[in-house]
N, C-alpha and C positions, 0 to 999 in steps of 0.2 A: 374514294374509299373513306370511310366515316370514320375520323379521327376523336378522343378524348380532350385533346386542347388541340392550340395552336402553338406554343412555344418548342426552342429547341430542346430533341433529346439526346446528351452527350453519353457516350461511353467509352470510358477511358484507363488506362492500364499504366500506372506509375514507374519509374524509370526508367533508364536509360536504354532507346530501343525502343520505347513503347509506343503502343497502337492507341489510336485517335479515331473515335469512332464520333462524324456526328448526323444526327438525322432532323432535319427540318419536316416538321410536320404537317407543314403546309399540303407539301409535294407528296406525290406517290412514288417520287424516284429519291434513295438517300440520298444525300451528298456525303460521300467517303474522304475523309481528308486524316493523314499516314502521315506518322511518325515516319524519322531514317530507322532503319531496322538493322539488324545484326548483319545480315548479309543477303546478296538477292535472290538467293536461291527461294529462302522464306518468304522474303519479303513479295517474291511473283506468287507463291505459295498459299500466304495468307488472304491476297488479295483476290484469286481465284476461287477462293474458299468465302468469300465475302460478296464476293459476284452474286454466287449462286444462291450463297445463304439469303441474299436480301429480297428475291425473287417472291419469296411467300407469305413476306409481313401483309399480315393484317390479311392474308384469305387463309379459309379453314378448308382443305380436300380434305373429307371425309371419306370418297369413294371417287371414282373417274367421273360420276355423274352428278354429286353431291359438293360445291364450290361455294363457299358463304365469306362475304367479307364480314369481317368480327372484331370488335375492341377487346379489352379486358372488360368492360360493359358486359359485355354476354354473356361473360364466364360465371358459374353461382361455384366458390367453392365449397368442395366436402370433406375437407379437413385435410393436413398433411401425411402423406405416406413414406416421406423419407427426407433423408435431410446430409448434406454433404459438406465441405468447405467450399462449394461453390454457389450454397444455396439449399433451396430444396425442394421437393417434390410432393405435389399436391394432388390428389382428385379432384376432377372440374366436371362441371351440367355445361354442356352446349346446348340453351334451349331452343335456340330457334330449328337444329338437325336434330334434337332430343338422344344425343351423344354422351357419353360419359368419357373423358381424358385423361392421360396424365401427363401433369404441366410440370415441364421440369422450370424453375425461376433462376436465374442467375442474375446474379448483382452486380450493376455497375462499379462498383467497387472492386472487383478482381483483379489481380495482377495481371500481367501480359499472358504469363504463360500458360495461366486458366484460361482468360478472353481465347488464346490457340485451340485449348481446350474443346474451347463450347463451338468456335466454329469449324474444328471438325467434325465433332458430334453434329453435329448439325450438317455438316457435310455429307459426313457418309449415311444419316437414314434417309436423306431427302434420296440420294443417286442407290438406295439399297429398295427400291420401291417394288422391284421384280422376282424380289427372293421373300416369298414366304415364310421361311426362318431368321428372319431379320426383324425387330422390333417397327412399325409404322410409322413414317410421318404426317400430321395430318395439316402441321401450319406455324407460323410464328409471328411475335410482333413485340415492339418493345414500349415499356410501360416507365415515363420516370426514367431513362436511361437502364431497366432491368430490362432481359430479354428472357419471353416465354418463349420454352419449345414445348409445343401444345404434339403428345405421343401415344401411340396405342397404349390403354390400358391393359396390363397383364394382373391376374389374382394373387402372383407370390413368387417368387425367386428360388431357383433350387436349391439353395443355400437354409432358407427359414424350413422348405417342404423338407427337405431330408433329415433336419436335426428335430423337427416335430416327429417324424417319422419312425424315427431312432430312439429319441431320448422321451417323447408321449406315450408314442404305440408300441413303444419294443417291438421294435420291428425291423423292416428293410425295402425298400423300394423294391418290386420284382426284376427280376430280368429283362423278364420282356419290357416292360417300361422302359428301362434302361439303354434297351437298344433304338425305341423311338428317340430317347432324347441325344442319345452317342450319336446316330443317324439325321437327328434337325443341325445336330452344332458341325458336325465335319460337313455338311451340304452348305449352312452358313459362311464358316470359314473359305471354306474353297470359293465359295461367290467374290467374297472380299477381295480371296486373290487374284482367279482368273479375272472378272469382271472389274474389278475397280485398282487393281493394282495395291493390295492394303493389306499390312497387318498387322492384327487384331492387338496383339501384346498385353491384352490382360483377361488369359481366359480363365474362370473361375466361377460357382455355383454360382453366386451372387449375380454375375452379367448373364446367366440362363435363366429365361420366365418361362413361365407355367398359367395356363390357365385353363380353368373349369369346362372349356367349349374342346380341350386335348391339342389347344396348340402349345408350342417349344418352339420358343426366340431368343435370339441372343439381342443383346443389348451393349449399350457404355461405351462408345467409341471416341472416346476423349483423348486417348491417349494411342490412336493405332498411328500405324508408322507408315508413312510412301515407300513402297518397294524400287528401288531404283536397281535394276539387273535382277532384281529378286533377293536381293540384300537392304537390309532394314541396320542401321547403325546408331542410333539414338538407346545408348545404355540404361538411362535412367527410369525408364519409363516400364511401370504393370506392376502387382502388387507381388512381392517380396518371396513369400513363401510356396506360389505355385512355379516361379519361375526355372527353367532350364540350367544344366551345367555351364554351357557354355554363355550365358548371360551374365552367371554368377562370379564366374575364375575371370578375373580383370584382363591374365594374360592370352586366355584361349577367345575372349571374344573380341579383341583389336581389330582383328578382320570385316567383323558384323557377323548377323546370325540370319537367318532364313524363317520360312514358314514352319520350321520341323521346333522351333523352340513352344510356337504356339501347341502344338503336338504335342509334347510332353507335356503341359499346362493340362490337356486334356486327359492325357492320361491319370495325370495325378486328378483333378476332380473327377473323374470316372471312379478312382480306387476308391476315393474318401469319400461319396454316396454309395457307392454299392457296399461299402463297409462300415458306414458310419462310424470311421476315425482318419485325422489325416494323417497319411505314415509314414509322417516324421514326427518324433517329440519335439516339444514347442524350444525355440533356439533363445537364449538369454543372450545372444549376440550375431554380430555377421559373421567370427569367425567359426562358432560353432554352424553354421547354416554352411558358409564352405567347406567343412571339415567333412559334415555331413554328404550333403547334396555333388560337391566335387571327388573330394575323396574318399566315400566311401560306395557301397553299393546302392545300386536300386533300388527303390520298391520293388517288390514283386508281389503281383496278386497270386490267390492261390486257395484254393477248398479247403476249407476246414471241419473240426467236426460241430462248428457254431452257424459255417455261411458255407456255401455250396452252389458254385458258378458252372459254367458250361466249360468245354474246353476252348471253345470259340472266343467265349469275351476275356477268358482268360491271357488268351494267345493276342487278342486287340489290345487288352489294356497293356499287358507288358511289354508291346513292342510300343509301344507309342513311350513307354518308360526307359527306350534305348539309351541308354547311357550316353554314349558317342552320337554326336549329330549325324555323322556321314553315313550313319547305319540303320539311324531313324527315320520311317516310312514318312512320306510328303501324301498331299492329302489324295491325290491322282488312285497313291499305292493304296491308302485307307479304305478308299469307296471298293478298290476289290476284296477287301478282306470277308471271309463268310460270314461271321457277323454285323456287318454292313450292309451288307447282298439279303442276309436273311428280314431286316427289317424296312428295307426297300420299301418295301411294297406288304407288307404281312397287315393282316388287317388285328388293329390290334387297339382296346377301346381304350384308349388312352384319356377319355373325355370321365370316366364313367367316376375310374381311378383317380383321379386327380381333385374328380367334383364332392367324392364323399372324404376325403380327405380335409378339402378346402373346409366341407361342413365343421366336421369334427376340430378341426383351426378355429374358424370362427365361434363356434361354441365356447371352446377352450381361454379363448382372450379374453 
């Protein structure tokens, strides 16, 4: 495999507990050499997550047929597309498969608990290769002690299309749109579960792509959780405002929470794209977000004389809005809901929609 130098490349995660990544570039096999870790449940955890990760530095799969080994050499960048505390995210030319990517970079400078971060992200799209509504992996390799994950590029996040949508076009996403994209993410989700035993924990427009060709992926798997019995216990983790009741009430989630919290998450970004607002007012604290979110009511979607829903997506959105965990549908229940069923299989041009929109984006920046 055609390496950049010959010296070591270390990556490394400061204190106590931390992981010791180092890679001799000689070799095509790393040498892994581990900090003691917090405990071994992790520490078999991270390691298996490191296993696999390590399997694709420096080859680019493109396709089952399409296999290139590749430096950072190859890569021609085209500018950054995003940007996180873990780094960021760039467009790349693959010129020798005449490919276009997106390279997420992560810096050897992370803490531990990003380095966990990146290699479950990296974990779960490499083992998500058979689900269609899941974001691509195509390859990775480390540059300097930085690690590219080299990923399908998508044209925009549901997050940027809906508030262009809303706040450019005075508008609203249609329906039927809505139900391709409700139908890519609950068919996603359930992959994660049944198939890899995962959950997602930070479902939100921003982790849904879009792009011009009518595909819908989910993305951002940095922070999903090992279902152990189908209980997921790690409190901290997914962003703030889409999360569930019982995530939120310190004393109702001791127990742990299941796949029905990601549910609700969907529910609420269903409401606030098809509405273009999110329906709650903005919290000046955590205790008004429990005050809210805990004790008070739902969202509930609902017709008005401004937006004007089916009674089908009506009846999806607000049960995924279940208050109570133990009453909120699991994703089994979701796929038979008639709005589910309805967009199955409906042929519906999602490519068409999406692409004159992107135009009218692009124009607009």
């Amino acid at each position: 495999m055609a390496v950049p130098n010959s010296r070591d490349v270390v990556v490394s995660g400061g204190g106590r507990g931390r992981l010791s990544l180092r890679l001799n570039i000689h070799n095509s096999t790393p040498n892994l050499v581990e900090m003691p870790a917090e405990n071994t449940r992790e520490r078999e955890q991270l390691n298996s997550m490191r296993s696999r990760s390590m399997e694709s530095i420096g080859k680019l799969s493109i396709s089952p047929d399409e296999t290139y080994e590749f430096t950072s050499e190859d890569l021609e960048d085209r500018g950054e597309i995003g940007r996180g505390a873990f780094g960021s995210v760039n467009k790349m030319w693959h010129r020798q498969s005449q490919s276009i990517m997106a390279v997420k970079r992560i810096r050897s400078t992370v803490d531990e608990k990003d380095q966990k971060q990146l290699l479950m992200d990296l974990d779960v799209v490499k083992r998500s290769a058979n689900c269609e509504y899941i974001i691509k992996f195509f390859g990775a390799l480390f540059k300097e002690g930085d690690c590219w994950i080299c990923m399908e590029l998508m044209d925009t996040s549901l997050d940027k299309f809906y508030r262009f949508v809303t706040e450019v076009q005075n508008s609203r996403i249609p329906e039927h749109i809505l139900g391709k994209i409700a139908f890519a993410t609950v068919k996603a989700l359930n992959y994660l579960k049944e198939t890899l035993k995962i959950i997602h924990r930070d479902v939100k427009p921003s982790n849904i792509l879009l792009d011009g060709k009518g595909n819908i992926k989910l993305c951002d798997f940095g922070i999903s959780g090992q279902l152990v019995d189908s209980i997921a216990r790690t409190m901290d983790a997914g962003c703030k405002p889409y999360m569930a009741p019982e995530r939120i009430d310190p004393f109702q989630s001791r127990p742990g929470y299941d796949i029905r919290s990601d549910v609700w998450s969907l529910g609420i970004t269903m409401y606030e794209v098809a509405t273009g607002e999110f329906p709650y007012p903005k919290w000046n604290s955590v205790f008004e977000q429990l005050s809210q979110v805990v004790k008070g009511d739902p969202p509930r979607l609902k017709s008005n004389g401004r937006l004007t829903f089916s009674e089908d997506f009506v009846h999806f959105v607000n049960k995924c809005l279940t208050k109570d965990e133990k009453y909120r549908p699991k994703y089994r229940n979701l796929m038979e809901y008639q709005f589910i069923k309805d967009y199955e299989n409906a042929n519906i041009d999602v490519a068409t929609y999406v692409g004159e929109v992107m135009l009218e984006m692009n124009g607009h920046s």
